[in-house]
C-alpha positions as CSV (number, residue, x, y, z in Angstrom):
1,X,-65.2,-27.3,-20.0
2,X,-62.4,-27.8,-17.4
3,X,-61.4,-31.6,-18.8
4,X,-61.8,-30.6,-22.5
5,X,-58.9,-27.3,-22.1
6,X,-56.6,-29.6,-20.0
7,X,-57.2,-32.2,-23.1
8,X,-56.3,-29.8,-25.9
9,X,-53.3,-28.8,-23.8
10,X,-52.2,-32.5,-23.2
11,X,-52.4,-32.7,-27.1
12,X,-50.6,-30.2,-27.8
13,X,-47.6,-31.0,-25.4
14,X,-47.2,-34.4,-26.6
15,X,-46.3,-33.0,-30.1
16,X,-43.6,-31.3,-28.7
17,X,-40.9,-33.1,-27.0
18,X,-37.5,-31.3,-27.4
19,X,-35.7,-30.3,-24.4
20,X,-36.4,-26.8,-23.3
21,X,-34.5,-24.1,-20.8
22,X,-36.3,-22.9,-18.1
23,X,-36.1,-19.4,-20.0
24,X,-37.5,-21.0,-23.0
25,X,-40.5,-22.6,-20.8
26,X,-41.5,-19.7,-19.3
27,X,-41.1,-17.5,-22.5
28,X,-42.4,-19.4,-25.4
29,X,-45.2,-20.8,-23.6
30,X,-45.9,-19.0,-20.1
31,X,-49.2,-19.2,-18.0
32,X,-50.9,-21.0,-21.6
33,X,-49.5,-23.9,-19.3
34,X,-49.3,-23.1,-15.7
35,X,-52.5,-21.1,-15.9
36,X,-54.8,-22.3,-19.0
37,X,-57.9,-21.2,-17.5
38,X,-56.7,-17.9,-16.9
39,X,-57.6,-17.4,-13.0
40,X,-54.2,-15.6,-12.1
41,X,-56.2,-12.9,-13.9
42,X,-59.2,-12.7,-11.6
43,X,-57.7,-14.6,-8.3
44,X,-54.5,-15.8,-7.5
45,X,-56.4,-17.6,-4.3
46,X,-58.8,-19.2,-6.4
47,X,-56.0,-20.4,-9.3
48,X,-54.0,-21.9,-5.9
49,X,-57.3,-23.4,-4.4
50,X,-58.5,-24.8,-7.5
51,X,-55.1,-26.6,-8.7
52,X,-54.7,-27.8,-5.1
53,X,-58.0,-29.3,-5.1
54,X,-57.6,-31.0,-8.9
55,X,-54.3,-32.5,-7.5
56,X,-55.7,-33.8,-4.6
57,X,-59.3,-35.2,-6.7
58,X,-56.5,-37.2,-9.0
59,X,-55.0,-39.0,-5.9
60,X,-58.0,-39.9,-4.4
61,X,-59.2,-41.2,-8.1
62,X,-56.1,-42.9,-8.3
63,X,-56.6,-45.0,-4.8
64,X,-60.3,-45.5,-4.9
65,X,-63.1,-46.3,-7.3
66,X,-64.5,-42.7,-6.1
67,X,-66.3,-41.1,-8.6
68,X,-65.2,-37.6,-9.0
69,X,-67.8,-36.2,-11.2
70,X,-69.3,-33.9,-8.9
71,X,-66.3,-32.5,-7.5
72,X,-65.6,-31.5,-11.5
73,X,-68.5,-29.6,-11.4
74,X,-68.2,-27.5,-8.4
75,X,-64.3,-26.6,-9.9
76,X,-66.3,-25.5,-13.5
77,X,-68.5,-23.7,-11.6
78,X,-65.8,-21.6,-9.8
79,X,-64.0,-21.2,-12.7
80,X,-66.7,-19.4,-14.2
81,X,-67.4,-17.7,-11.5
82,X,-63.8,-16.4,-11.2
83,X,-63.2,-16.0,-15.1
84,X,-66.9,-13.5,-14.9
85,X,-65.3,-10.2,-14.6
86,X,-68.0,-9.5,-11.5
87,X,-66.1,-8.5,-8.4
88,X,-68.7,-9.8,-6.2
89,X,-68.4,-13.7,-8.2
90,X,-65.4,-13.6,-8.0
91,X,-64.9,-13.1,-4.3
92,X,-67.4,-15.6,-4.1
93,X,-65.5,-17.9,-6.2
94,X,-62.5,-17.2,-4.1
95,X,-64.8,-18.7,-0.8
96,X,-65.6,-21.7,-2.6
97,X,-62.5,-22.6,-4.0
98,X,-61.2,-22.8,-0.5
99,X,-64.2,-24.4,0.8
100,X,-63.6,-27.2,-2.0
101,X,-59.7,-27.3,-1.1
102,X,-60.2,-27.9,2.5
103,X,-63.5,-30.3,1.7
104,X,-61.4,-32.7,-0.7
105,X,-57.8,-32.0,1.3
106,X,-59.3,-33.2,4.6
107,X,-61.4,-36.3,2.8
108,X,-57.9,-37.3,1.6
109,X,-56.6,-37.0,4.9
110,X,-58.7,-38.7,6.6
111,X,-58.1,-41.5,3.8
112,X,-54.3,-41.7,4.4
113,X,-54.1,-41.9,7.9
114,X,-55.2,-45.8,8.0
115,X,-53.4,-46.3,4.3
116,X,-50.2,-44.5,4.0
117,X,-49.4,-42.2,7.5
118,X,-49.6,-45.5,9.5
119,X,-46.0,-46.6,8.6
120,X,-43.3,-46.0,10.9
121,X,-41.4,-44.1,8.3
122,X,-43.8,-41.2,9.8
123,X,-42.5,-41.1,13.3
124,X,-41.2,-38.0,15.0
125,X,-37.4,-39.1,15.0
126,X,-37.7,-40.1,11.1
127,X,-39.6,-37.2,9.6
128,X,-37.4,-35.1,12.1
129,X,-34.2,-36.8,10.7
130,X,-34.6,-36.1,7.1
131,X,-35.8,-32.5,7.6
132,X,-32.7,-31.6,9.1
133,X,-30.6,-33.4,6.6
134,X,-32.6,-31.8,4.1
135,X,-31.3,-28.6,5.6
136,X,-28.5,-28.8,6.2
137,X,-27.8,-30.0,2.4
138,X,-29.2,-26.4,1.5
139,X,-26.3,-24.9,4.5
140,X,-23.9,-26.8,2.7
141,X,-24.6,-25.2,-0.6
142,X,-24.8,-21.7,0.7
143,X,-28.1,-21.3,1.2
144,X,-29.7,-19.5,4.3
145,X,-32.3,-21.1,6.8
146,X,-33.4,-19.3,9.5
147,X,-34.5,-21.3,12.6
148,X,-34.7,-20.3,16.1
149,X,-31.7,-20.6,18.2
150,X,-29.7,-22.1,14.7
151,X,-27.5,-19.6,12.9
152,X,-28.7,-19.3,9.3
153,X,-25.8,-21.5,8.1
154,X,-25.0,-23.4,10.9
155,X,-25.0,-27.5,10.2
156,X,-27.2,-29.0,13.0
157,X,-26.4,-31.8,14.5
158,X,-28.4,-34.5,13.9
159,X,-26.9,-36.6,16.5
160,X,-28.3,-34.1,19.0
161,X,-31.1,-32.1,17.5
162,X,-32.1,-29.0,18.8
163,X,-35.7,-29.0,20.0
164,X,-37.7,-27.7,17.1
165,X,-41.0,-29.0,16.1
166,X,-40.7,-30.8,12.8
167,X,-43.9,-28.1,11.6
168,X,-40.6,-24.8,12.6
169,X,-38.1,-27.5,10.6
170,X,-40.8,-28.1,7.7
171,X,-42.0,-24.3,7.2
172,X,-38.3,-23.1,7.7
173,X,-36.9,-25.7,4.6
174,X,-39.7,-24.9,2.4
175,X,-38.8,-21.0,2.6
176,X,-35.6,-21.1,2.1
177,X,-35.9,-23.5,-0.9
178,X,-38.3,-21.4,-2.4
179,X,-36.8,-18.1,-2.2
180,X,-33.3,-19.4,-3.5
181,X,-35.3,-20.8,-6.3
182,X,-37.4,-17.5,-6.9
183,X,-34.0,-15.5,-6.7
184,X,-32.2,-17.6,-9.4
185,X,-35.3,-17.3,-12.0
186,X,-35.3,-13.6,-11.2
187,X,-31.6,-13.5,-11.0
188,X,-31.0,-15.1,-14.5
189,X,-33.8,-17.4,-15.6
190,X,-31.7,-18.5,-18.2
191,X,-29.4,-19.9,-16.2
192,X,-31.9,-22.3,-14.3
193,X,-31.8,-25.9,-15.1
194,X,-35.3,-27.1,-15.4
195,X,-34.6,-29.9,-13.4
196,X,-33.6,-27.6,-10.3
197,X,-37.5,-26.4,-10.9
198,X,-38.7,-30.0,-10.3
199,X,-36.0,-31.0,-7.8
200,X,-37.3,-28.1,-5.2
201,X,-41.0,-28.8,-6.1
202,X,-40.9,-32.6,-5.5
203,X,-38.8,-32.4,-2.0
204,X,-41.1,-29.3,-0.9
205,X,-44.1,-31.9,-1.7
206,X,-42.6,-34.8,-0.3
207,X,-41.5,-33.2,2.9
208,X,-45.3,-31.4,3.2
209,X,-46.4,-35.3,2.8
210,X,-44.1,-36.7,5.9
211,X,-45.4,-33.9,8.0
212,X,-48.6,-34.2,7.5
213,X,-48.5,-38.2,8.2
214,X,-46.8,-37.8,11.0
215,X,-49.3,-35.2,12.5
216,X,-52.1,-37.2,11.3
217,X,-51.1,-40.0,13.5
218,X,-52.1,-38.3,16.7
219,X,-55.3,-36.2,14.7
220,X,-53.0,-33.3,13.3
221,X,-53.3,-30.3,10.9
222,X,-54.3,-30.9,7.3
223,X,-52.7,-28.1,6.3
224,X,-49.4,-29.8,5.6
225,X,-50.9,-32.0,3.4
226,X,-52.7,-28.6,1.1
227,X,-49.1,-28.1,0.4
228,X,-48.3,-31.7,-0.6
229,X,-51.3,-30.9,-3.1
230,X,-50.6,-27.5,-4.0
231,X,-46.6,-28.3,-5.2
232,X,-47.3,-31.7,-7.1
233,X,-49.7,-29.3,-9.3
234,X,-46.7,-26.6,-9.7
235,X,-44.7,-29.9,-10.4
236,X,-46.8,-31.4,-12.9
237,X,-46.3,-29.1,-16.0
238,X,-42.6,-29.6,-16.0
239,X,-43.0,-33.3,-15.2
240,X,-46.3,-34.4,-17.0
241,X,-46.4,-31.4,-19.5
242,X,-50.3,-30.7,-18.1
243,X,-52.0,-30.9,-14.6
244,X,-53.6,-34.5,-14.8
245,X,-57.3,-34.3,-14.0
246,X,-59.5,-37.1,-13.4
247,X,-62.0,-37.8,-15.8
């Protein structure tokens, strides 16, 4: 059931390619996309959990030979579970749903650490380096980022870096990206370039990825990594017109 809806929805999008504001997006065509099976309804946890999990299942299909088929049927039956009405199925479809996330998140982590975290692109000074560029791009266009001992638009110094764990730097960036990007579509949705949509989605999910590797170096959190997850699926409708599940 989960495959077929993201099927008809991939049909559907490839007959229409004109270009389309992010007011037009969101208006004409609304959660049919972001949320086809509906679990905003019952459980914003379990629509989160679930499109964080899907995302992660078509990475780890994409580097192995894995078969995923199992993991599809665990994700139909939460969906169900969530999509019953029943409060008590759907708090248990909530439980699973992050059970799954954190099951498949930490399977891919442990994949990565030998394949992709090993490079020294990961180290501290290098992920360090670009977070605070990254920041200090959003300072230079006005935009506030609160860090400890750093005034909110203060340039840091990357030649001298204050010490702040690259997790404060990370968590610190993503906020403030988000919230300037939730305050424009509230502000004047109309006025949002789509591509501003996928710019903050991509660099939050690219930044979550060069945490994470560089944690799991030394047998760090997973947690950064559930984000990497969790904004490629906000990133895929605008970029692939539908969340690609493995089949």
């Amino acid at each position: 059931m989960y495959v077929k809806k993201f099927l008809l929805i991939s049909g559907i999008l490839l007959a229409t390619q004109q270009p389309v504001s992010a007011r037009g997006f969101l208006s004409e065509v609304g959660d049919f996309f972001f949320d086809p099976l509906k679990l905003r309804a019952s459980s914003e946890n379990v629509h989160r959990s679930v499109n964080t999990a899907v995302a992660a299942l078509a990475d780890l299909q994409a580097r192995t030979d894995t078969s995923v088929k199992g993991w599809l049927e665990d994700v139909s039956r939460i969906v169900t579970d969530a999509n019953s009405g029943v409060a008590a199925r759907i708090s248990q479809a909530e439980k699973a749903a992050f059970a799954l996330e954190k099951q498949i998140v930490a399977d891919m982590s442990a994949l990565l650490q030998d394949v992709e975290c090993a490079g020294e692109r990961f180290a501290n000074e290098v992920v360090q380096r670009s977070l605070i560029n990254a920041i200090n791009t959003l300072k230079a266009a006005n935009v506030s980022v609160e860090l400890p001992l750093i005034g909110p638009t203060e340039i840091i110094n990357i030649e001298s870096p204050p010490d702040i764990e690259n997790d404060q730097l990370y968590r610190a960036y993503k906020q403030s990206k988000l919230s300037h990007l939730e305050d424009a579509l509230e502000a004047d949705p109309g006025n949002v370039d789509p591509n501003e949509i996928i710019s903050a989605y991509q660099n939050i999910s690219e930044r979550a990825f060069a945490v994470h590797c560089h944690y799991a170096r030394s047998g760090g959190d997973v947690r950064f990594l559930a984000d990497h997850y969790e904004f490629r699926s906000k990133l895929s409708p605008w970029t692939e017109g539908v969340f690609r599940v493995p089949l």
